[in-house]
Each structure stands twice: as structure tokens, then as C-alpha cells.
C-alpha positions, 0 to 999 in steps of 0.5 A, spaced: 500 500 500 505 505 501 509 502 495 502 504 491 500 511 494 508 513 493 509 511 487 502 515 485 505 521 489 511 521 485 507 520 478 502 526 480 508 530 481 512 528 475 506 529 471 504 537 474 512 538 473 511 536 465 505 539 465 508 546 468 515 550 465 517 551 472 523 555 469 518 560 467 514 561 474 514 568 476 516 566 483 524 564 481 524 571 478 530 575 482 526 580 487 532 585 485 530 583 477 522 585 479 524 592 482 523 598 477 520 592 471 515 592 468 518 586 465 523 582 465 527 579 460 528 571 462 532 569 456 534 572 450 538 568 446 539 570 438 543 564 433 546 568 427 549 563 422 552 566 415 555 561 410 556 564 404 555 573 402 549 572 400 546 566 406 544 568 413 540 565 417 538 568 425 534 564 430 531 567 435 528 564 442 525 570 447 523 569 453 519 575 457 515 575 463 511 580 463 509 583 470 504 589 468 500 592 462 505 597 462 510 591 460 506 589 454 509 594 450 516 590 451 514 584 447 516 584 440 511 578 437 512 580 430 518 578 424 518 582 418 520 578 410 520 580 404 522 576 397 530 576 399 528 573 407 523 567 408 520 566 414 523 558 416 519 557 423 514 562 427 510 560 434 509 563 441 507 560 448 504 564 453 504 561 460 502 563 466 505 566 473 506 558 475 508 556 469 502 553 466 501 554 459 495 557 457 496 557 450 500 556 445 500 559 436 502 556 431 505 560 424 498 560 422 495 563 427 501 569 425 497 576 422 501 577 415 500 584 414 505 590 410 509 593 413 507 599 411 510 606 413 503 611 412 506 614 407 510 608 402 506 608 395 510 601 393 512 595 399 513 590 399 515 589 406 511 584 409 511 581 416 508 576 421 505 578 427 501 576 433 496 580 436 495 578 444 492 580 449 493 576 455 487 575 460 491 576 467 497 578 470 503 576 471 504 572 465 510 569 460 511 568 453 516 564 449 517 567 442 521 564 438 523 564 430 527 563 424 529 565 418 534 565 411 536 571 409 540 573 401 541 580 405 547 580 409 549 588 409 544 587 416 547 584 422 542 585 427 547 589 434 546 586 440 543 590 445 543 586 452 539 591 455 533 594 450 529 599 453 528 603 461 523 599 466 526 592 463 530 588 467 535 582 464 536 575 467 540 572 461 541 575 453 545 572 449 547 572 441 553 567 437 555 569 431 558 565 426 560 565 419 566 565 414 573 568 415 574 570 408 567 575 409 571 578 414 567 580 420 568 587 424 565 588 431 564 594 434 563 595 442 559 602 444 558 604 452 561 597 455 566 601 460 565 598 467 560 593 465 563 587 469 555 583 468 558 582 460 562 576 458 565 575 450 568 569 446 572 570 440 575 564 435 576 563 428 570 564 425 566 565 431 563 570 435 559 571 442 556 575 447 553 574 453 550 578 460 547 576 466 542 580 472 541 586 468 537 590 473 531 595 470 533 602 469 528 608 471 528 614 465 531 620 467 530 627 464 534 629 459 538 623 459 542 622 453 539 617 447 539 610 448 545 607 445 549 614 447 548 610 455 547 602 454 551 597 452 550 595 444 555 591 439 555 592 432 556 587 427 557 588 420 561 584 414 566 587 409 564 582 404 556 583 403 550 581 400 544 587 400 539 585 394 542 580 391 548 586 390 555 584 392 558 589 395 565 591 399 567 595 405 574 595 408 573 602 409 569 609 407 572 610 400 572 604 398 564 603 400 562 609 397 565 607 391 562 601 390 555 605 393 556 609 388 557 604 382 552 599 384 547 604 386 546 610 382 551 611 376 546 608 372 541 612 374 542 619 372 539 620 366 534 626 364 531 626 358 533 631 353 526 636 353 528 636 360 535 638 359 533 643 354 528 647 360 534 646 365 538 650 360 533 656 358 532 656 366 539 657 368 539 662 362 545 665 362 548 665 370 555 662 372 555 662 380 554 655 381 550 657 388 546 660 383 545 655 379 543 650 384 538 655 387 534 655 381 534 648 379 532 646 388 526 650 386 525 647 380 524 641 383 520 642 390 515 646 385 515 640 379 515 634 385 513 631 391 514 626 396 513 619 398 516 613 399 518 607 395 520 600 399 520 595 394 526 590 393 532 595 393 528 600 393 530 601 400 537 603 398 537 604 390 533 611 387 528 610 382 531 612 375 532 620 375 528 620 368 522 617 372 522 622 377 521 627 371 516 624 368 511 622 375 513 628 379 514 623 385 520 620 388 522 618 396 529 621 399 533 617 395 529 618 388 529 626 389 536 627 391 539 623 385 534 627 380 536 633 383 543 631 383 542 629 375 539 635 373 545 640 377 550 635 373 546 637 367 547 644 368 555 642 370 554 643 377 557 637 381 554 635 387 554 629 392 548 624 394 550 624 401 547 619 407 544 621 415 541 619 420 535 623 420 531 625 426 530 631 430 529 629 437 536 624 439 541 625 432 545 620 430 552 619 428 554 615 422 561 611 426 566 614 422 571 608 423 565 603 421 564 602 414 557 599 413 550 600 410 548 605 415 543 611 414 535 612 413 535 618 409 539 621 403 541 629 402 544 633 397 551 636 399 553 642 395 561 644 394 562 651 394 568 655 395 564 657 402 564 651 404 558 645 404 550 647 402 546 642 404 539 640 400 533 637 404 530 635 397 524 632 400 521 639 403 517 644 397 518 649 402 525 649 406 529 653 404 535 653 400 541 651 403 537 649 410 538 643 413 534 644 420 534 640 426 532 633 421 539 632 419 544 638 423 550 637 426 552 629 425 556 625 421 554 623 414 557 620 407 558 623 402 558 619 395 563 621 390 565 617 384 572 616 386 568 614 394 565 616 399 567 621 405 565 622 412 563 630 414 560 633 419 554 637 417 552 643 420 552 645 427 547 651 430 550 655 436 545 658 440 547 664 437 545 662 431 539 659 434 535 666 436 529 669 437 528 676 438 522 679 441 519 687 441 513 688 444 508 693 449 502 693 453 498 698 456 493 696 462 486 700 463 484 701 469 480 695 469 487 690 469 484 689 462 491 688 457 492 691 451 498 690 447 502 688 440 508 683 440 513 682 434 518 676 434 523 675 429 526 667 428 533 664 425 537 657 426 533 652 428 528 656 432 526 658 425 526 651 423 520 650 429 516 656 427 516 657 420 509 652 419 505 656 422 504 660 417 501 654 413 497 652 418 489 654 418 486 662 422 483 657 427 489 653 429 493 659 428 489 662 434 491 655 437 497 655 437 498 663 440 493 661 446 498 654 448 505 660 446 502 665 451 498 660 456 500 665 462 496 670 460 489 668 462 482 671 458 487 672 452 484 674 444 489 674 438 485 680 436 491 680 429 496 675 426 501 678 420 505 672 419 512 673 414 516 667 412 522 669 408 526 663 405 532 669 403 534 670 408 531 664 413 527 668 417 520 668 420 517 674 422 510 674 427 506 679 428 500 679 433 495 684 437 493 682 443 488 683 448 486 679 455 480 681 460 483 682 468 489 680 467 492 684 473 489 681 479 485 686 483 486 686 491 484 691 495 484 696 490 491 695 487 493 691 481 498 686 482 500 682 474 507 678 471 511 684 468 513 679 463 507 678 460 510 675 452 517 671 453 516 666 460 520 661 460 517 656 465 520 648 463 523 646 470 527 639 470 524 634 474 527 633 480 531 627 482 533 625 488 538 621 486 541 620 478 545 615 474 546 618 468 549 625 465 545 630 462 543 632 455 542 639 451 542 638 445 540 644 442 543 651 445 538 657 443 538 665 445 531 668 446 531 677 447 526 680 449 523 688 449 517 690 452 514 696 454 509 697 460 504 702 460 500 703 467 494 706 467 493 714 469 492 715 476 496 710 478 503 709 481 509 703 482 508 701 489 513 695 488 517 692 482 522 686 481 529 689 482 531 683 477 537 678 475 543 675 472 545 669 473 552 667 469 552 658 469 556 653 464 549 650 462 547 659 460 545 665 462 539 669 464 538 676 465 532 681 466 531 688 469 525 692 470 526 700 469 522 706 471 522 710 464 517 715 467 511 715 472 507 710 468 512 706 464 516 701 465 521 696 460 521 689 461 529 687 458 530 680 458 536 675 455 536 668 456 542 663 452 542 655 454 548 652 451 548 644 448 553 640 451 552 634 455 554 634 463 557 629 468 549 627 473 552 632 479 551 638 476 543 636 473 541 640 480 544 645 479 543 646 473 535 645 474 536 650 480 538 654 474 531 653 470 527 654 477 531 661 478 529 663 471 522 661 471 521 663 477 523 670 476 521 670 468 514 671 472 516 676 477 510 681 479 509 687 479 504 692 484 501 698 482 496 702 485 491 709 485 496 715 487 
């Protein structure tokens, strides 16, 4: 009888056992990998086998535990393909906190959807996805895929730790592939990341961390990969499309980008030749050239993009640009480049990585297939212009904060060369203000502003003149929320693509915006140019600080006091002198009932050591707090 009751005892725990993946249990997750998650990785672990330059194939087992709904956004249950990569095997397990699967997807219960990019016209991207919605909390899932790819150009990076409030049990990722590709490997952030370990033979590669605890964003962070370890991959001998390509270094890569993917593209047909001739007429100055032709193109085409095949990398044909109208980054970077070598004016198709929020550099010493946009680069005994190609209303030789002040790649026929694009100090990133106020003996205001912007502050502001009235008032409403009751009575708007330069004019009023106490008024001299960003405070912080852009923002303004009343107390204002920038206000009596609001403020870019994110958010709070310094005024 006991013989019998242990012997079932032990079969039921054995069939609990085979029935549950215990290894998957939310219980066994390190209490330490749990803190500041919303998931945890459990495993990531990533196989790439390169056999030949056109023959790769990735396999990939992911395994996440998601605590949260906010961690839902970490699982990834897609795999993208295309007519050069086949999707060999593609399925998912979701289990439960104790490790009991709750159900499992096979391929055919994958989506297959276009990747399409909302604004693409020809893709043939495509993926299968997973659409889940999880019943209850915490849970598990198991990915896992593989596929074969001809494109070898790509190498995914290995990045151990993908995103903040993430934490890693173990990632892994093992490359292997044929010496005479030649791999290069490139580290990036690894100073003091004990948690990493790495394995290096003759044809083989691999990469390995453990415990990566989960890391709280913090404000004004750099970009991700400036601060998180990641390892770039990439072959000398590759494949992209079917396209052999070499790239031992930069020259050599741009020659190949430029023989295999645009010198077969340049032809204009001969009616168009013969208008770009009539065009430039009789001009000599190459500039001046190029500024007729820019037009020309932003007012003959349009923007869309184009993912089909090598269209991703290759241009359209610049003669089928001239007779669509339309192109991607590439189609009407290479179709101006065409018609300025038409016309005799050499220019370079140049590649970036665009992106206005977090800029991205090309690795100047890892020569590769890089980039996710094109622009036009000018010669001239000045120095580079740069052409953004895509835009029918930026103006000519301005780049903005798309593509400023990063590495990008020059394709020249004899081969490529990495150059710096331009940088915008805070000097030219200006803004200047004028302006006056009166207030009735009400408190209502009364006044006019007039703002002039260049650099990139220019950049931010030159739509709104292509916005509509409604919007217009919108936006002025959301620039001047500090003054409560506002009407934009009167908005002139000037854009000037000459000298990039845009000009706002408005006319501004604003029932009780001084406060009425007793008898006396009380409002905020500084009625036009409040600045009222303070960074959060943390407590303690991990990371140095970032700011990207520097800017300088003047302001003059005058106040008139209503008849009858008298300055019973003012603001005597402030200088502050900082390595982050500088801020000064000053409030003068200029007679009985007026007074000037002067104001100057200068934020410098840079990036700075995380000790000195206090002072510099003291500095904001310092700012802000007296950019709304008040003034009391009462009956004489």
C-alpha cells in the first residue's frame, strides 16, 4: 500500500512538473530583477549563422515575463520578410505566473500584414505578427523564430539591455560565419560593465550578460545607445539585394555605393535638359545655379516613399522622377543631383541619420550600410550647402534640426567621405522679441508683440504660417498660456526663405489680467517671453545630462500703467552667469507710468557629468521663477 500511494505521489508530481515550465514561474524571478520592471527579460538568446555573402540565417528564442500592462509594450511578437528573407519557423507560448501554459500559436495563427510606413506608395515589406492580449497578470511568453536571409549588409547589434523599466536575467547572441567575409565588431558604452562576458575564435563570435537590473528614465538623459551597452556587427564582404558589395573602409564603400547604386541612374531626358538650360539662362555662380534648379524641383515634385526590393537603398531612375513628379529621399536627391550635373554643377548624394529629437552619428571608423535618409551636399568655395530635397518649402541651403550637426557620407565617384554637417550655436539659434502693453484701469491688457526667428528656432516656427486662422489662434493661446482671458485680436505672419527668417506679428488683448486686491493691481511684468520648463527633480541620478540644442531668446517690452496710478513695488531683477547659460532681466522706471521689461536668456548644448543636473535645474527654477516676477501698482 505505501509502495502504491508513493509511487502515485511521485507520478502526480512528475506529471504537474511536465505539465508546468517551472523555469518560467514568476516566483524564481530575482526580487532585485522585479524592482523598477515592468518586465523582465528571462532569456534572450539570438543564433546568427552566415555561410556564404549572400546566406544568413538568425534564430531567435525570447523569453519575457511580463509583470504589468505597462510591460506589454516590451514584447516584440512580430518578424518582418520580404522576397530576399523567408520566414523558416514562427510560434509563441504564453504561460502563466506558475508556469502553466495557457496557450500556445502556431505560424498560422501569425497576422501577415505590410509593413507599411503611412506614407510608402510601393512595399513590399511584409511581416508576421501576433496580436495578444493576455487575460491576467503576471504572465510569460516564449517567442521564438527563424529565418534565411540573401541580405547580409544587416547584422542585427546586440543590445543586452533594450529599453528603461526592463530588467535582464540572461541575453545572449553567437555569431558565426566565414573568415574570408571578414567580420568587424564594434563595442559602444561597455566601460565598467563587469555583468558582460565575450568569446572570440576563428570564425566565431559571442556575447553574453547576466542580472541586468531595470533602469528608471531620467530627464534629459542622453539617447539610448549614447548610455547602454550595444555591439555592432557588420561584414566587409556583403550581400544587400542580391548586390555584392565591399567595405574595408569609407572610400572604398562609397565607391562601390556609388557604382552599384546610382551611376546608372542619372539620366534626364533631353526636353528636360533643354528647360534646365533656358532656366539657368545665362548665370555662372554655381550657388546660383543650384538655387534655381532646388526650386525647380520642390515646385515640379513631391514626396513619398518607395520600399520595394532595393528600393530601400537604390533611387528610382532620375528620368522617372521627371516624368511622375514623385520620388522618396533617395529618388529626389539623385534627380536633383542629375539635373545640377546637367547644368555642370557637381554635387554629392550624401547619407544621415535623420531625426530631430536624439541625432545620430554615422561611426566614422565603421564602414557599413548605415543611414535612413539621403541629402544633397553642395561644394562651394564657402564651404558645404546642404539640400533637404524632400521639403517644397525649406529653404535653400537649410538643413534644420532633421539632419544638423552629425556625421554623414558623402558619395563621390572616386568614394565616399565622412563630414560633419552643420552645427547651430545658440547664437545662431535666436529669437528676438519687441513688444508693449498698456493696462486700463480695469487690469484689462492691451498690447502688440513682434518676434523675429533664425537657426533652428526658425526651423520650429516657420509652419505656422501654413497652418489654418483657427489653429493659428491655437497655437498663440498654448505660446502665451500665462496670460489668462487672452484674444489674438491680429496675426501678420512673414516667412522669408532669403534670408531664413520668420517674422510674427500679433495684437493682443486679455480681460483682468492684473489681479485686483484691495484696490491695487498686482500682474507678471513679463507678460510675452516666460520661460517656465523646470527639470524634474531627482533625488538621486545615474546618468549625465543632455542639451542638445543651445538657443538665445531677447526680449523688449514696454509697460504702460494706467493714469492715476503709481509703482508701489517692482522686481529689482537678475543675472545669473552658469556653464549650462545665462539669464538676465531688469525692470526700469522710464517715467511715472512706464516701465521696460529687458530680458536675455542663452542655454548652451553640451552634455554634463549627473552632479551638476541640480544645479543646473536650480538654474531653470531661478529663471522661471523670476521670468514671472510681479509687479504692484496702485491709485496715487
Amino acid at each position: 500500500m505505501k509502495f502504491g500511494f508513493f509511487s502515485l505521489f511521485f507520478l502526480s508530481l512528475s506529471f504537474v512538473a511536465h505539465a508546468q515550465k517551472l523555469e518560467y514561474a514568476t516566483l524564481i524571478i530575482p526580487d532585485s530583477l522585479k524592482q523598477n520592471a515592468n518586465a523582465v527579460v528571462r532569456s534572450n538568446d539570438v543564433l546568427i549563422d552566415i555561410s556564404s555573402q549572400n546566406q544568413m540565417v538568425v534564430k531567435t528564442k525570447v523569453v519575457t515575463t511580463v509583470l504589468n500592462e505597462l510591460g506589454l509594450n516590451s514584447l516584440n511578437l512580430s518578424e518582418n520578410y520580404d522576397k530576399n528573407s523567408k520566414i523558416n519557423s514562427i510560434e509563441a507560448v504564453a504561460y502563466d505566473a506558475f508556469g502553466k501554459e495557457l496557450k500556445s500559436f502556431k505560424k498560422k495563427d501569425f497576422r501577415d500584414i505590410s509593413v507599411a510606413d503611412g506614407v510608402s506608395i510601393f512595399n513590399d515589406n511584409r511581416a508576421l505578427y501576433l496580436d495578444y492580449t493576455p487575460t491576467v497578470y503576471p504572465f510569460t511568453m516564449v517567442f521564438e523564430t527563424q529565418i534565411t536571409t540573401s541580405n547580409t549588409a544587416f547584422i542585427q547589434p546586440w543590445v543586452p539591455l533594450e529599453g528603461y523599466l526592463i530588467s535582464v536575467q540572461k541575453s545572449s547572441l553567437t555569431l558565426s560565419y566565414k573568415p574570408d567575409l571578414k567580420l568587424k565588431v564594434k563595442e559602444i558604452n561597455f566601460a565598467g560593465q563587469s555583468y558582460i562576458e565575450k568569446t572570440i575564435a576563428e570564425g566565431s563570435v559571442k556575447y553574453a550578460a547576466k542580472n541586468i537590473l531595470a533602469r528608471k528614465r531620467e530627464e534629459l538623459t542622453p539617447g539610448f545607445t549614447e548610455v547602454f551597452p550595444i555591439v555592432y556587427f557588420a561584414l566587409e564582404n556583403f550581400a544587400l539585394e542580391n548586390v555584392s558589395g565591399k567595405a574595408t573602409n569609407w572610400k572604398e564603400f562609397g565607391k562601390w555605393y556609388y557604382e552599384s547604386l546610382l551611376a546608372d541612374t542619372e539620366e534626364i531626358p533631353e526636353e528636360t535638359k533643354a528647360k534646365i538650360k533656358q532656366l539657368v539662362g545665362a548665370e555662372k555662380n554655381p550657388v546660383e545655379i543650384a538655387k534655381l534648379i532646388y526650386k525647380y524641383v520642390q515646385e515640379k515634385t513631391r514626396y513619398v516613399s518607395i520600399q520595394v526590393g532595393i528600393g530601400g537603398w537604390k533611387p528610382m531612375l532620375a528620368k522617372d522622377v521627371d516624368k511622375l513628379g514623385y520620388g522618396d529621399c533617395k529618388a529626389l536627391t539623385n534627380y536633383t543631383r542629375a539635373l545640377l550635373k546637367t547644368a555642370g554643377v557637381e554635387s554629392y548624394y550624401t547619407v544621415v541619420y535623420a531625426g530631430s529629437d536624439d541625432t545620430k552619428d554615422l561611426q566614422e571608423d565603421f564602414a557599413s550600410v548605415q543611414g535612413n535618409h539621403v541629402i544633397l551636399t553642395l561644394p562651394t568655395d564657402k564651404g558645404l550647402v546642404w539640400l533637404e530635397c524632400t521639403s517644397q518649402v525649406q529653404p535653400f541651403g537649410f538643413q534644420g534640426d532633421f539632419t544638423d550637426d552629425r556625421n554623414v557620407l558623402l558619395v563621390k565617384p572616386d568614394g565616399g567621405e565622412i563630414v560633419k554637417t552643420k552645427t547651430f550655436t545658440e547664437t545662431d539659434n535666436n529669437r528676438i522679441l519687441k513688444g508693449s502693453y498698456s493696462l486700463t484701469p480695469e487690469g484689462h491688457l492691451k498690447g502688440h508683440v513682434s518676434i523675429v526667428s533664425h537657426g533652428l528656432q526658425y526651423n520650429h516656427y516657420f509652419n505656422r504660417i501654413r497652418i489654418s486662422k483657427e489653429d493659428q489662434i491655437k497655437t498663440y493661446k498654448e505660446v502665451f498660456s500665462n496670460i489668462n482671458n487672452l484674444s489674438v485680436k491680429k496675426i501678420n505672419l512673414t516667412d522669408n526663405p532669403e534670408t531664413v527668417e520668420f517674422k510674427e506679428e500679433l495684437e493682443l488683448e486679455a480681460e483682468g489680467y492684473a489681479q485686483n486686491t484691495g484696490g491695487k493691481f498686482m500682474f507678471a511684468v513679463n507678460a510675452f517671453d516666460q520661460n517656465w520648463y523646470v527639470p524634474k527633480k531627482h533625488k538621486t541620478r545615474e546618468f549625465p545630462f543632455q542639451i542638445q540644442r543651445g538657443y538665445t531668446d531677447e526680449s523688449e517690452v514696454e509697460i504702460v500703467i494706467p493714469e492715476g496710478y503709481m509703482i508701489e513695488a517692482k522686481p529689482d531683477g537678475i543675472q545669473l552667469d552658469t556653464e549650462f547659460g545665462n539669464y538676465k532681466i531688469e525692470f526700469k522706471v522710464l517715467s511715472a507710468n512706464k516701465i521696460l521689461c529687458s530680458r536675455k536668456l542663452v542655454i548652451k548644448k553640451g552634455t554634463y557629468d549627473k552632479t551638476k543636473y541640480e544645479s543646473y535645474r536650480k538654474f531653470r527654477e531661478t529663471l522661471a521663477k523670476n521670468d514671472n516676477s510681479k509687479i504692484i501698482i496702485a491709485k496715487i
